[in-house]
C-alpha positions in Angstrom: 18.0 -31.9 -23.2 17.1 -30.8 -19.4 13.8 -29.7 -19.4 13.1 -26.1 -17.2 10.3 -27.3 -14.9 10.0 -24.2 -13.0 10.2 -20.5 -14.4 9.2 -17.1 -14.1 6.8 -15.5 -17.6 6.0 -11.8 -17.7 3.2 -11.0 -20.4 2.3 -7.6 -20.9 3.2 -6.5 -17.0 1.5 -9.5 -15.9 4.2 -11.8 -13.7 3.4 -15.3 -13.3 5.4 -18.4 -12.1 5.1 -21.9 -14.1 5.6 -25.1 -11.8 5.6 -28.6 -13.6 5.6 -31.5 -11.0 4.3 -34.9 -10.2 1.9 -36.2 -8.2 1.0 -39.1 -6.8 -2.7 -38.8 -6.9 -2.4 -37.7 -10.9 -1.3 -40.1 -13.9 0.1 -36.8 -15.8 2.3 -34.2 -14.9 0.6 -31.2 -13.7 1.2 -27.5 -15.4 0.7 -24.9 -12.5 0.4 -21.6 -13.6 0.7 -19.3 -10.3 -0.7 -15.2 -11.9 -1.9 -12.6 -9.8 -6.0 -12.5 -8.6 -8.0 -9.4 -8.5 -10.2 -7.9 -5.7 -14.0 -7.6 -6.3 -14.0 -4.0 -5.7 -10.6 -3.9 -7.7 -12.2 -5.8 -10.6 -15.3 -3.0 -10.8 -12.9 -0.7 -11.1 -11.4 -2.1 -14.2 -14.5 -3.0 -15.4 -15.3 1.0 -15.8 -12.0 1.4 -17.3 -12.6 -1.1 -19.8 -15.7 0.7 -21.1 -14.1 4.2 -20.7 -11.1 2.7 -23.1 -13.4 1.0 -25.8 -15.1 4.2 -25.9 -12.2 6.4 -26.0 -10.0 4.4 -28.4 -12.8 4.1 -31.3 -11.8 0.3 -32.1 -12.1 -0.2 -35.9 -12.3 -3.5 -37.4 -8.3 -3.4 -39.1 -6.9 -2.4 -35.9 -8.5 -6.2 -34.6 -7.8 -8.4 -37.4 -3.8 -6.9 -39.2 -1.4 -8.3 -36.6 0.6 -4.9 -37.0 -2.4 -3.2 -36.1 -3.3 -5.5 -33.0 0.7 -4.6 -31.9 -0.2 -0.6 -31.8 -3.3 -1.1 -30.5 -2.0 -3.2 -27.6 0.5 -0.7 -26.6 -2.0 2.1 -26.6 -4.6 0.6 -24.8 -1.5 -0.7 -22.1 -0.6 2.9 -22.0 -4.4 4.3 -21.6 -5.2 2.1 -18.8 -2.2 2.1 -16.8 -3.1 6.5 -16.8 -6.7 5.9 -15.9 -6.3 3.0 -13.3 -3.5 5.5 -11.5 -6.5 8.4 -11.3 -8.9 5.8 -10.4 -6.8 4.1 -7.6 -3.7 6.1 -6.5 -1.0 5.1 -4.5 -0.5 2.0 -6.6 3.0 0.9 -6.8 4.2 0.7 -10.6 4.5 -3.0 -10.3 1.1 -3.3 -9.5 -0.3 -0.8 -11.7 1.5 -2.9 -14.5 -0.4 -5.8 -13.2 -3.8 -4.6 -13.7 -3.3 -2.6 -16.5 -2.2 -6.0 -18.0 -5.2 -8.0 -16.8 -7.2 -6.0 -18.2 -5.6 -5.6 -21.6 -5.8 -9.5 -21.8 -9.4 -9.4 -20.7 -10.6 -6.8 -23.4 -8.3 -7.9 -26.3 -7.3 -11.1 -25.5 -8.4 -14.7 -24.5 -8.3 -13.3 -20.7 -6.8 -16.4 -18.8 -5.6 -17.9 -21.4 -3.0 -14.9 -22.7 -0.3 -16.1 -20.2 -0.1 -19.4 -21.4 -0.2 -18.3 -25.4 3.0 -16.5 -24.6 4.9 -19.7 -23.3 7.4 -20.7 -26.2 7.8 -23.9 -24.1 4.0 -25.3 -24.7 2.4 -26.2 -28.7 -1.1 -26.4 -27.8 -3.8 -25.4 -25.6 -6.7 -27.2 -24.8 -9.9 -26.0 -23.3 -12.1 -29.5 -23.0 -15.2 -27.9 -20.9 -16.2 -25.3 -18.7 -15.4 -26.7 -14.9 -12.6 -29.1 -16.4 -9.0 -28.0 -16.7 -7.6 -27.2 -19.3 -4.9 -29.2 -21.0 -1.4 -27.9 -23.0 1.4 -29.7 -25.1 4.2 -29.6 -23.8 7.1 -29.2 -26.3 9.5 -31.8 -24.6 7.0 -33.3 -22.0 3.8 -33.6 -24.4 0.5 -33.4 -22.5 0.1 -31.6 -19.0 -2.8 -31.2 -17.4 -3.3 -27.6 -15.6 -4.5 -25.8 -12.6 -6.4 -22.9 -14.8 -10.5 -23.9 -15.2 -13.0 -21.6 -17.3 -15.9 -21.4 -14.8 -18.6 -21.2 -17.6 -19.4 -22.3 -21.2 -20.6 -18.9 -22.0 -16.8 -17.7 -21.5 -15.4 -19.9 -23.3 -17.8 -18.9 -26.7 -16.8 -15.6 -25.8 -13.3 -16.5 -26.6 -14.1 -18.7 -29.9 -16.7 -15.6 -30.7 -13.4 -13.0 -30.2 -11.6 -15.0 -32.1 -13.9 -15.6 -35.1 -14.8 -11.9 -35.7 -11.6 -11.0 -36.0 -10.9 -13.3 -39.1 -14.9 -12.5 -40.4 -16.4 -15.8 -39.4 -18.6 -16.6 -36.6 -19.8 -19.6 -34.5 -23.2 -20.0 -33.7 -25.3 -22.9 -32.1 -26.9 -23.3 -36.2 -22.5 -23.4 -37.1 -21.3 -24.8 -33.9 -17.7 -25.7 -35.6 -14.6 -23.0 -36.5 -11.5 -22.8 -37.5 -9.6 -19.6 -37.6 -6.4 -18.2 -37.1 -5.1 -15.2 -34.0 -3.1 -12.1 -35.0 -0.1 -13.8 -33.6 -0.6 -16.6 -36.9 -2.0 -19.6 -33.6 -4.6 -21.6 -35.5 -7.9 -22.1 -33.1 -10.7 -24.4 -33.7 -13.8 -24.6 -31.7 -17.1 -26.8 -30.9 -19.8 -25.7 -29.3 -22.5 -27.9 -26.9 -24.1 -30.1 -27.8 -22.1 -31.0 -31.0 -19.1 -31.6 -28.4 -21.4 -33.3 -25.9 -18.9 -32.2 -22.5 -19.5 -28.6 -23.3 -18.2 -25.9 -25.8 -14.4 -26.6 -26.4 -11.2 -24.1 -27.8 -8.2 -25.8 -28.9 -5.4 -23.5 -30.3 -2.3 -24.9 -31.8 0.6 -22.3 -31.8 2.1 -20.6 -34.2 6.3 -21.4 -33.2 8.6 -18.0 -32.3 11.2 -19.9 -33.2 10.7 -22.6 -35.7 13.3 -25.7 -35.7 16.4 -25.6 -37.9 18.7 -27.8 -38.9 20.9 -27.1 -36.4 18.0 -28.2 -33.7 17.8 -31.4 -35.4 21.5 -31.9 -35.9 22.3 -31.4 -31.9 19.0 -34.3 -31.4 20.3 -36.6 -34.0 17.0 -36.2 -35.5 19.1 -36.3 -38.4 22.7 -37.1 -39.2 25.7 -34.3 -40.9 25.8 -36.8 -43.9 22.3 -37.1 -44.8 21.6 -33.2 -44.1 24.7 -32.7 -46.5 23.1 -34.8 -49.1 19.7 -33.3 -48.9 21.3 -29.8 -48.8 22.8 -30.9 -52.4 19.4 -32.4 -53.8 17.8 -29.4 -52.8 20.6 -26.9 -54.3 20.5 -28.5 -57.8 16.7 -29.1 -57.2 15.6 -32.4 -56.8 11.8 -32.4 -56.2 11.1 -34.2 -52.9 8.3 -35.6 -50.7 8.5 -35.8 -47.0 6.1 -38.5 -45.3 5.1 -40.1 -42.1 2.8 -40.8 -39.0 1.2 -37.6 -37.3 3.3 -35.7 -35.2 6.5 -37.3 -36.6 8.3 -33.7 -37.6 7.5 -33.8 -41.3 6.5 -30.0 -41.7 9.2 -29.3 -39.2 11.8 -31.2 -42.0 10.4 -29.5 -44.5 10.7 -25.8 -43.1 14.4 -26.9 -42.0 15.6 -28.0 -45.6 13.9 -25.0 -47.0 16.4 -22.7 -45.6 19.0 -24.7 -47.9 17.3 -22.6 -50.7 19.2 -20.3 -52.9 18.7 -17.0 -51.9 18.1 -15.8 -55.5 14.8 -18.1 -56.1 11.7 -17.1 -55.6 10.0 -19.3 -53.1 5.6 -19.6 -52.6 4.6 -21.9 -49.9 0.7 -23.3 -49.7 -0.8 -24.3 -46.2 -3.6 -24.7 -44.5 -2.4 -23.6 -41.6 0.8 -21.6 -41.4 3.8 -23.6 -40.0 6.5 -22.8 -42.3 8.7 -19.8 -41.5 11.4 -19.2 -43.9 14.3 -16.2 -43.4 13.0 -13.1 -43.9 15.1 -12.3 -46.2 13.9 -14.9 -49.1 12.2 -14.3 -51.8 9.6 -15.8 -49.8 5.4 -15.5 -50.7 3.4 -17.4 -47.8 -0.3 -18.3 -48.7 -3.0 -19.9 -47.1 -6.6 -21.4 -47.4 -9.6 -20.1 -46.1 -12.8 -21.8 -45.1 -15.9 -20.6 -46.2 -18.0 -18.0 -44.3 -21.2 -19.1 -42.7 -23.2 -18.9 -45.6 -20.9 -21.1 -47.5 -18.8 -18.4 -49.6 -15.3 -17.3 -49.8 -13.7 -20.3 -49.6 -10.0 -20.7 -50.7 -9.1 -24.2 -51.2 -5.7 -25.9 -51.7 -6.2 -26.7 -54.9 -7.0 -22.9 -56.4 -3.9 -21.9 -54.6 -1.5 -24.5 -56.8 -3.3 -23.2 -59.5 -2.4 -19.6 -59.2 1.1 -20.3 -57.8 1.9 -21.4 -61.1 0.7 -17.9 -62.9 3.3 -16.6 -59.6 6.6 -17.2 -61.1 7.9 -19.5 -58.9 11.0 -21.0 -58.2 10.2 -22.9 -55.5 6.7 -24.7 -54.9 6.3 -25.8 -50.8 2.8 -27.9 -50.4 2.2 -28.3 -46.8 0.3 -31.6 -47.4 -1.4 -33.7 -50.8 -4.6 -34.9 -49.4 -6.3 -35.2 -53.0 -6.0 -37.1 -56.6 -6.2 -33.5 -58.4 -4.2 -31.4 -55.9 -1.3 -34.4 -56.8 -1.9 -33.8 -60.5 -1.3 -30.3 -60.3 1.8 -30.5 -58.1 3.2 -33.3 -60.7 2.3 -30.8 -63.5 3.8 -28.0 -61.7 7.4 -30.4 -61.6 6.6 -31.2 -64.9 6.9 -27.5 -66.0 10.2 -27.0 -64.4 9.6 -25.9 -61.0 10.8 -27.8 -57.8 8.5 -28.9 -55.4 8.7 -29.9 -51.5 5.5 -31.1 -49.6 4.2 -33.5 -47.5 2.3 -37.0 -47.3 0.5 -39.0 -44.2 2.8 -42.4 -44.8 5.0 -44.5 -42.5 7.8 -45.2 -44.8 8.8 -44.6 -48.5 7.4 -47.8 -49.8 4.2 -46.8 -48.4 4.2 -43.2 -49.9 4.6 -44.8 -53.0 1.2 -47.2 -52.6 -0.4 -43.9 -51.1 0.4 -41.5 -54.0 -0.7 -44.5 -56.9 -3.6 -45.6 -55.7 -7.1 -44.2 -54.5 -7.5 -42.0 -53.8 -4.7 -39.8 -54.8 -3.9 -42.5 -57.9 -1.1 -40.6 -59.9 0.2 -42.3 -62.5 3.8 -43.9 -62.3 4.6 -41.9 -65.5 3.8 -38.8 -63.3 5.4 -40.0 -60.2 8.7 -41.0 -62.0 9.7 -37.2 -62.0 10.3 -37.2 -57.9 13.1 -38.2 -57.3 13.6 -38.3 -53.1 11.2 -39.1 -50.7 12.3 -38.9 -47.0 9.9 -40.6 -44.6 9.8 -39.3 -40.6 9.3 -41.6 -37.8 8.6 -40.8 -34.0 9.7 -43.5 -31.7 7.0 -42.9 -28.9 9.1 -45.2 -26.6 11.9 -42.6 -26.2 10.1 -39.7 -27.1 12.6 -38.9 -30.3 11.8 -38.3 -34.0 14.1 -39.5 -36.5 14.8 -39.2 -40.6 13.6 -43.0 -41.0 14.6 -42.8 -44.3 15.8 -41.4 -47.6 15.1 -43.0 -50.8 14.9 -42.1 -54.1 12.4 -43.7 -56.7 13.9 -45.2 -59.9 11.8 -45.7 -63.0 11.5 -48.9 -65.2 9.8 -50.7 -67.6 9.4 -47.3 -69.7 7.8 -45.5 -66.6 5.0 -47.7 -65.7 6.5 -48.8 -62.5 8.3 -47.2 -60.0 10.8 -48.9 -57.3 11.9 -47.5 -54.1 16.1 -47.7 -53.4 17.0 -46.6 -49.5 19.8 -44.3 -49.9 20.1 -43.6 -45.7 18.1 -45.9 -43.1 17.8 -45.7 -39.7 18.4 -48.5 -37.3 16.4 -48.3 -34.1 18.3 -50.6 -32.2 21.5 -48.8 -32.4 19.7 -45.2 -32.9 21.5 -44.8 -35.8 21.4 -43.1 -39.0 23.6 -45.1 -42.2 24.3 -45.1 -45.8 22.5 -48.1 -47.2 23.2 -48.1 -50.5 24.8 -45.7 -52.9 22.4 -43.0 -54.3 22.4 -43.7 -58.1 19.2 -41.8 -59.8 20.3 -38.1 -57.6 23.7 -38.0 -58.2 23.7 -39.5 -61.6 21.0 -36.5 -62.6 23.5 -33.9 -60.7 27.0 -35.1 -62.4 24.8 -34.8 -66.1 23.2 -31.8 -65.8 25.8 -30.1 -63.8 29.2 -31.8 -64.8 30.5 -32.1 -61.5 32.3 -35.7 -61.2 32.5 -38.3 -58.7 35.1 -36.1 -57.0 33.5 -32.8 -57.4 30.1 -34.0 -55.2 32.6 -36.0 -52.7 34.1 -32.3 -52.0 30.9 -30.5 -52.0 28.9 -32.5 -49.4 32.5 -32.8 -47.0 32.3 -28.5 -47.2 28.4 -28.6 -46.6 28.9 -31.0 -43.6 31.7 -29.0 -42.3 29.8 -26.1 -42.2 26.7 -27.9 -40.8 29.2 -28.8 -37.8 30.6 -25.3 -37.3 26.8 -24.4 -37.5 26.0 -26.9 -34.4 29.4 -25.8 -32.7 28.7 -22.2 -32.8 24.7 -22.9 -31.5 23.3 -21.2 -34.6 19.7 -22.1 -34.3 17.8 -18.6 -35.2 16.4 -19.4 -38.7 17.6 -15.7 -40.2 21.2 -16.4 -39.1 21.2 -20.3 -40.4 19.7 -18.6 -43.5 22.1 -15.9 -43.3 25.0 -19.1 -43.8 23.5 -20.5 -46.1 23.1 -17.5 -48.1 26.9 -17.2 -47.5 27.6 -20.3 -48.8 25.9 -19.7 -52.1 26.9 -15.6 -52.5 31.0 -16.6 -51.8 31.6 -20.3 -50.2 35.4 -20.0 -50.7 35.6 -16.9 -48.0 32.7 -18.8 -46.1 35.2 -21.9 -45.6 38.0 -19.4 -44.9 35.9 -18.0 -42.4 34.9 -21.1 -40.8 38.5 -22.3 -40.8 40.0 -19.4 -38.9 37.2 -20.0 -36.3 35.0 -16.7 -37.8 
């Protein structure tokens, strides 16, 4: 994949130009945002306007923390300043008058310097380290870049975590110098302040993805292969509970969100995160929650764990657990499969022979009786030397000895000096429990994950990476596959 190194962003009416280069006094390559500056005597001006608009406009507390609200508000106060910058300074030419009435809306609502950069879909995180030091962003394809923007002062940048934190009902002080809270737009920000981060105070604000990957992203990167998507497609139709493991940053949300859209449209699906990655199509049956970390005084906390517990009075289908951390959140996902619901999450563990030692022993020690009732476990891997992630592996865990031990059998493996993804071994425990609970045959499944691959392929072909329109096929597939293969055959 060619990566864009230099291109144009327009946020709110404000232009700027992005250059990535290297240099040879730098060790990183450098992120050089190039936005329009403002005049002293142009920058007073605003400043009245700002206070003439806060005034004016009457801002009340649900207009700054419901995102639909922040959207209308936004486009008023845009609106309202460009008509009071034009009486203040006339003459202005409407590109310009855009510009300022832009600055300003990111200065009185937003993270000021920082707005342009939020709205790059190209960058994951951004990093403020210190006042005086630049800050840093992630780089989807390139990882870290160091920038050309600084915050001059401290005191700006607890303005920012401050913003950020009233709008969610939680504040940072020096006596609660740590925060984590989440922007209208669903980007998750945590800050520090001096001296408990002993550089200065600190922002670091993970993005929340406009488009998340899909299958069809990680089929074109051979992040995964047509046969192993096919077979995971299946497990989860007939549905197979699953856990998805491995190192951080190895794409094991980003799995978990993509097989989710294999989903039947007519389950009813509740996710559980603590912070919000997974974005399903709009169109399922779809309930999102979240946790919540206390207030300052210690109250109002929403843990994991309460959440699992009332999902289960929810009527779910579906059960996605963005990661098991503790011995009693496991016990309640295993009693949730237990009671007949399917569940998908996720586990810190490098392969699935480790995820297995993880989940029986301290501190998360499930019993093998519990464990034997998940029956996949697909471990992520990032190769750091090439910069790709790949499945690692797919294994499913067989039972023996009554239940009081569990083996691991690698269905698909990855081999990393050919960078590629093969059958191991014949899946027996998944497509035995599909062939006597559905009464397909050998035959029947053969057929059924050759039409899921074909349409994965036709998926690729046609570039079908928005994650309503894969859901959209997939839906398809399930509401009338014959006229979906018809379709797909004739080239529709």
């Amino acid at each position: 994949m060619e990566i864009e190194k230099h291109y144009d962003l327009d946020v709110d009416g404000v232009r700027a130009t992005v250059l990535i280069e290297h240099k040879p006094s730098e060790f990183v390559p450098l992120y050089t945002l190039s936005s329009p500056s403002v005049e002293p005597a142009t920058q007073a001006v605003l400043d009245a306007v700002k206070e003439k608009l806060i005034t004016e406009l009457d801002l009340r507390p649900a207009e700054v923390i419901d995102p639909a609200e922040v959207r209308v508000l936004k486009k008023k106060f845009l609106a309202r300043s460009q008509d009071l910058i034009k009486a203040e300074i006339p003459g202005l030419s409407k590109e310009k008058l855009e510009t300022l009435a832009g600055l300003l809306t990111h200065h009185s609502l937003g993270l000021g310097v920082l707005e342009v950069m939020l709205q790059d879909p190209r960058l994951e995180e951004i990093v403020v380290n210190g006042a005086k030091q630049p800050v840093w962003v992630y780089h989807r394809q390139m990882g870290w870049l160091k920038t050309n923007v600084v915050i001059a002062t401290d005191a700006e940048i607890y303005n920012y975590a401050a913003s950020i934190g009233r709008r969610v009902g939680s504040q940072i002080t020096y006596l609660n110098p740590l925060m984590d809270a989440y922007l209208p737009s669903g980007d998750r920000s945590n800050a520090t302040l001096f001296p408990i981060s002993s550089s200065g105070n600190t922002l670091t604000i993970r993005k929340f993805a406009s488009r998340p990957w899909t299958i069809t992203d990680f089929l074109e990167s051979s992040t995964i292969s047509y046969e192993i998507a096919a077979f995971l497609w299946l497990a989860i139709q007939y549905e197979m509970n699953m856990i998805i493991s491995g190192g951080t940053a190895s794409g094991k949300t980003s799995l978990l969100n993509v097989i989710a859209c294999f989903i039947p449209p007519t389950h009813r699906i509740l996710s559980i995160e603590d912070t919000r990655e997974i974005q399903l199509p709009q169109f399922l049956h779809w309930v999102p929650l979240t946790t919540r970390p206390s207030n300052p005084e210690g109250k109002g906390e929403v843990t994991m764990l309460e959440l699992m517990i009332n999902t289960l009075r929810m009527r779910p289908d579906r059960i996605l657990v963005g990661e098991i951390r503790r011995s009693r959140e496991a016990e309640v996902l295993f009693e949730a499969i237990h009671t007949g619901h399917s569940v998908y999450s996720t586990l810190h563990a490098n392969t699935a022979q480790e995820t297995v030692r993880r989940l029986t022993n301290p501190p998360i020690d499930i019993p093998p009786t519990l464990l034997s009732s998940l029956q996949i476990v697909v471990a992520m891997h990032r190769d750091r030397r090439r910069d790709v992630r790949r499945v690692f592996q797919v294994a499913e865990l067989l039972a023996r000895d009554g239940g009081t031990a569990i083996d691991v059998s690698t269905v698909f493996g990855w081999n990393p000096s050919t960078d590629k993804l093969v059958e191991m071994k014949r899946s027996v425990r998944v497509l035995e429990e599909i062939k006597f609970y559905t009464g397909m045959t050998d035959d029947d499944i053969k057929q059924d994950l050759d039409e899921k691959a074909s349409i994965l392929k036709w998926m690729v072909k046609q570039q079908i990476k928005d994650v309503n329109k894969v859901g959209e096929v997939v839906s398809r597939y399930y509401t009338d596959k014959a006229e979906l293969l018809r379709a797909i055959r004739r080239g529709g």
